[in-house]
C-alpha positions in Angstrom: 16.4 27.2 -36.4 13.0 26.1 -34.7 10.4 23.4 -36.3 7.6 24.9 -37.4 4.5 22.8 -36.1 1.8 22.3 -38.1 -1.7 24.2 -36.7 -3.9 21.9 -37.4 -2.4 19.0 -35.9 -1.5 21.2 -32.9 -5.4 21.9 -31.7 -5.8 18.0 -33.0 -3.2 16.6 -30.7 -4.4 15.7 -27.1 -3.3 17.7 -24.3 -1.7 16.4 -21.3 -4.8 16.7 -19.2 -6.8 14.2 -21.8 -3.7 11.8 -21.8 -4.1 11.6 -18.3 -8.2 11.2 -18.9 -7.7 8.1 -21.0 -4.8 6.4 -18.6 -7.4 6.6 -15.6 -10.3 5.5 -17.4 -8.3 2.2 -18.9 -6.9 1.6 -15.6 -11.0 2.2 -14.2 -11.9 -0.4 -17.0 -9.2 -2.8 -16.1 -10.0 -2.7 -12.2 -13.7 -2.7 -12.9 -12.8 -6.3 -15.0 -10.6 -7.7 -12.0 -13.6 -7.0 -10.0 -16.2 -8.6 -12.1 -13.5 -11.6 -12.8 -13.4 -12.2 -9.2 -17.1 -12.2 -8.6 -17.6 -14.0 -11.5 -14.9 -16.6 -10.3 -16.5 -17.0 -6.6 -19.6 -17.9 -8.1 -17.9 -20.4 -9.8 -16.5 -21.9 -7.4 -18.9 -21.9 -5.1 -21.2 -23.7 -7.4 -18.4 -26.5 -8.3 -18.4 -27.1 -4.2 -22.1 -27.0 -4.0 -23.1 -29.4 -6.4 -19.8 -31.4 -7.4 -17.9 -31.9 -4.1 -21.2 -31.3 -2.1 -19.5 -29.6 0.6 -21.0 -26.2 0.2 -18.0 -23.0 1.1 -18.9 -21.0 3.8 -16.7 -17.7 2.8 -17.8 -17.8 -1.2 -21.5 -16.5 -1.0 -20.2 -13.3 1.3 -16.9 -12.8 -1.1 -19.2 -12.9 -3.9 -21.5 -10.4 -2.2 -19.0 -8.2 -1.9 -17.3 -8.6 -4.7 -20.4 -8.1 -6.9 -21.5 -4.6 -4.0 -17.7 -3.3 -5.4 -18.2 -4.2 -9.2 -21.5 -2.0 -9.6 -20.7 1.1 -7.5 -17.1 0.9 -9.5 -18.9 0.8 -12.5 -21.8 3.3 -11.6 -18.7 6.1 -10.5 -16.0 5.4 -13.4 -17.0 3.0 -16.0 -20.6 4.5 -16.8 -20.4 7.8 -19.0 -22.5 10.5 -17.3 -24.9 10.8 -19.9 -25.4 7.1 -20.3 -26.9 7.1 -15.9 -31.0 7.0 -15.9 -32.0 10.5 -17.4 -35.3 11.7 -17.8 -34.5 13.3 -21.2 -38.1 13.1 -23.1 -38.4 16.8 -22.7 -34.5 17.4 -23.0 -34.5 15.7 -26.4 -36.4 17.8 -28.5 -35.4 21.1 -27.5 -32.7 23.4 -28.8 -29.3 22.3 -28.2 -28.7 25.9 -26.4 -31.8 24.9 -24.2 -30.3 21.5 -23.5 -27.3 23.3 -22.6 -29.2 25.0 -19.9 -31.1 21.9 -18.5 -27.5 19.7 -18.4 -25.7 23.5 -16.8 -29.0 23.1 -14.3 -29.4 19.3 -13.4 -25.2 18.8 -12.8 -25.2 22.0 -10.0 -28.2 20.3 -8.5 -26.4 16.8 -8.8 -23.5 18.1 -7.6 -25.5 20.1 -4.9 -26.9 16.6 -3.7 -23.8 14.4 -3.7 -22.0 17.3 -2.0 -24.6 16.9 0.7 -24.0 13.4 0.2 -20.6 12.9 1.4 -20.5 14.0 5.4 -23.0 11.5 6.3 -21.7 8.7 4.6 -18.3 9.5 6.0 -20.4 9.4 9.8 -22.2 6.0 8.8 -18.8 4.4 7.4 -17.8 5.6 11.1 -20.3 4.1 12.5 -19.6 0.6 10.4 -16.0 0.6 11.7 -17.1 -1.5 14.7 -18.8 -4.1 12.8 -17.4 -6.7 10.9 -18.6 -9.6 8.3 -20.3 -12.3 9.6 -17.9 -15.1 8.0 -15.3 -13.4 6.2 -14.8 -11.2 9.3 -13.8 -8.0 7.0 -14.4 -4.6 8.8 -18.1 -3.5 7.4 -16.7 -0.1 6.6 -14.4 -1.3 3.9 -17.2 -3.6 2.7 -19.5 -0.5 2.1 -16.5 2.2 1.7 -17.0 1.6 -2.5 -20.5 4.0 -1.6 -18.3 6.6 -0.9 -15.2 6.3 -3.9 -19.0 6.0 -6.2 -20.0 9.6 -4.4 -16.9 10.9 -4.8 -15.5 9.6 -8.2 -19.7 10.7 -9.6 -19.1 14.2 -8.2 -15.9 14.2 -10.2 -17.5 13.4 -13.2 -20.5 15.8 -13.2 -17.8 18.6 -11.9 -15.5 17.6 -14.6 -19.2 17.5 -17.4 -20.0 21.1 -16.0 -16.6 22.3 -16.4 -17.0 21.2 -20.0 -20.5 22.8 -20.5 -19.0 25.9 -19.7 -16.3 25.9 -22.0 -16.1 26.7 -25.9 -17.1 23.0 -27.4 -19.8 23.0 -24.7 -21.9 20.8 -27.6 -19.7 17.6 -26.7 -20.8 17.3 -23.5 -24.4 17.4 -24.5 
C-alpha cells in the first residue's frame, strides 16, 4: 500500500533545485561575512599599530585593500538580489505588470549580452596581470583582481537564472 501525499503540500514543498538555491546563497552570505570580518579586522589592527604601538604595519593597508576589492565584488555577484543593483525603474514602476515583464525579459538579454561580452577580455587582462605582483604583500595581481571576474561570472548567473524565471509560469515573482 502507497502513502498518499497531500497536493497541496506537494507544489508547497521546495524542490531540490531551491534546496540547493538556499545552501549556496548561505554559504555566499557566510563567505561574504569572513571577508568583511577580515577587512574589518586589518583595519583594526592596523590602527592599534599606528597609533598605540606607533610602529605603523607595512602589509595591513594592502591586505585591507584587498580584502575590502573582494568583499564588494562578492557582494555585488552573490549577496545583492538582482533587483535590489542600480535600476532606472521610474518608467518601469508604473506600468503594467505584463509591460514590466517585457522591460525585465529586455534589460536581462542586454545584461547578459554585455557581461557575455564582458568575460574574454577580462580573462586577457587577468593574463596580462599574471606577471605582476603586489607591491608589499607580493601576491600575484591576477588573484588580487580575479574577484572582477567570479562578480562577471556569478552576475551573469543570476540574470540567466532571473530570465529563466521570467519565462516561466510565476514569471510575477521575478518582477
Amino acid at each position: 500500500m502507497t502513502a498518499r501525499t497531500d497536493p497541496e503540500t506537494e507544489a508547497t514543498r521546495p524542490g531540490a533545485l531551491e534546496t540547493l538555491g538556499r545552501l549556496l546563497a548561505r554559504a555566499a552570505d557566510a563567505v561574504g561575512i569572513v571577508m568583511f570580518l577580515a577587512a574589518f579586522a586589518g583595519f583594526i589592527v592596523q590602527i592599534f599599530f599606528r597609533y598605540v604601538m606607533g610602529t605603523p604595519l607595512v602589509w595591513s593597508e594592502e591586505f585591507v585593500m584587498i580584502a575590502f576589492i573582494w568583499t564588494v565584488f562578492w557582494a555585488a555577484a552573490f549577496l545583492v538580489p538582482i533587483r535590489e543593483h542600480v535600476t532606472f525603474d521610474v518608467v518601469y514602476d508604473v506600468v503594467s505588470p505584463r509591460t514590466q515583464r517585457v522591460m525585465a525579459i529586455f534589460t536581462m538579454v542586454v545584461a547578459l549580452v554585455a557581461f557575455g561580452l564582458l568575460i574574454l577580455p577580462t580573462l586577457d587582462y587577468l593574463d596580462f596581470l599574471t606577471r605582476k605582483k603586489s607591491p608589499v604583500l607580493r601576491l600575484p595581481m591576477h588573484w588580487i583582481y580575479g574577484c572582477y571576474l567570479l562578480f562577471v561570472v556569478g552576475l551573469t548567473l543570476k540574470m540567466l537564472g532571473r530570465l529563466l524565471r521570467l519565462f516561466g509560469p510565476r514569471w510575477r515573482d521575478a518582477l
